[in-house]
N, C-alpha and C positions, 0 to 999 in steps of 0.2 A: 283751957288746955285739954278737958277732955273728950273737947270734940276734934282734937288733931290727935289721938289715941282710936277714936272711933272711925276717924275718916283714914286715918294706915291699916287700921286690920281691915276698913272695910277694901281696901284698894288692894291689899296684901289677896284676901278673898275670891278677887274678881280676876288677879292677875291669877291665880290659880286657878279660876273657871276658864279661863281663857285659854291655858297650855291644857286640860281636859279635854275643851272641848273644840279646839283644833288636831288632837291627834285621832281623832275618827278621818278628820280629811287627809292628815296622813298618810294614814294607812290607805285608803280610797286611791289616791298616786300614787303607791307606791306598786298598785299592780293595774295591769291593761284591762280598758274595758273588754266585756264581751262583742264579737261583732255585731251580732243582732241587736243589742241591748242600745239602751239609751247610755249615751254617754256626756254625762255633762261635767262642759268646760270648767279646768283645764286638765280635766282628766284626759287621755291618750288612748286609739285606740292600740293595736298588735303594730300594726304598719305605721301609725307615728313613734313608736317605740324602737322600731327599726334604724328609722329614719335619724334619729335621735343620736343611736350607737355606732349610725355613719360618722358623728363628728364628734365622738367619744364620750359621750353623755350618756351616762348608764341613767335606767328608771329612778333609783333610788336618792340621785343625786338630783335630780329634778325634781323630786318630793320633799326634797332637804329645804330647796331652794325657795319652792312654794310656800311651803312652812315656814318659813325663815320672813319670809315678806309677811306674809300674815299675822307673823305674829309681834314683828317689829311694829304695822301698822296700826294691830290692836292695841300692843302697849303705850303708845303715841298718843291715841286718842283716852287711853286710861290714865296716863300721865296725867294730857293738859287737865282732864277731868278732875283731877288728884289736887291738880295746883289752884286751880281756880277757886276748888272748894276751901281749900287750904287759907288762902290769900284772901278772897272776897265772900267768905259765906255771909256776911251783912247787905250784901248787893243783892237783891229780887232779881235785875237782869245777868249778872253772874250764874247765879243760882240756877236759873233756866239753860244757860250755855251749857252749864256743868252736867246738868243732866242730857241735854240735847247730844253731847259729846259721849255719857256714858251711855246712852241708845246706839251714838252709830258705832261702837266699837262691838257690839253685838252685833249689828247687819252684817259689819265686815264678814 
């Protein structure tokens, strides 16, 4: 039992690194790049911004949107991570999954 105490706070933890460290990108869409500047996807520049509020998409809701996927996909893969540990910590090849799973939720 108390390592299903250690494995919630730990998962409790990382779901809290995860809403930290997706609202820098956030912010980042929620304003247009510079023209000259480098802008990487799927940041916007002024002119996709425009384009955008031709079919009533303001910036702000586009940055909701991004966010909102990101962050549903990082908790997906911190979930299964959560349950696997949860369910099979006696498995060596679980165990590997489970970590494999809480790597790619940081890539995201």
């Amino acid at each position: 039992m108390p390592w299903a105490a250690l494995a919630g706070a730990l998962l409790a933890l990382a779901a809290t690194a995860v809403l930290v460290s997706l609202w820098p990108a956030y912010l980042q869409l929620s304003a247009p790049c510079p023209e000259e500047g480098i802008c990487i996807p799927p940041a916007l520049f002024a002119h996709d911004v425009a384009a955008l509020a031709r079919y009533g998409v303001a910036l702000p809701a586009y940055a909701a949107l991004f966010f909102g996927l990101r962050l549903a996909v990082s908790l997906g893969y911190l979930g299964l991570a959560g349950v696997l540990f949860w369910r099979r910590r006696d498995d060596p090849m679980a165990l590997c999954t489970s970590a494999v799973k809480f790597q790619l939720y940081q890539v995201n």
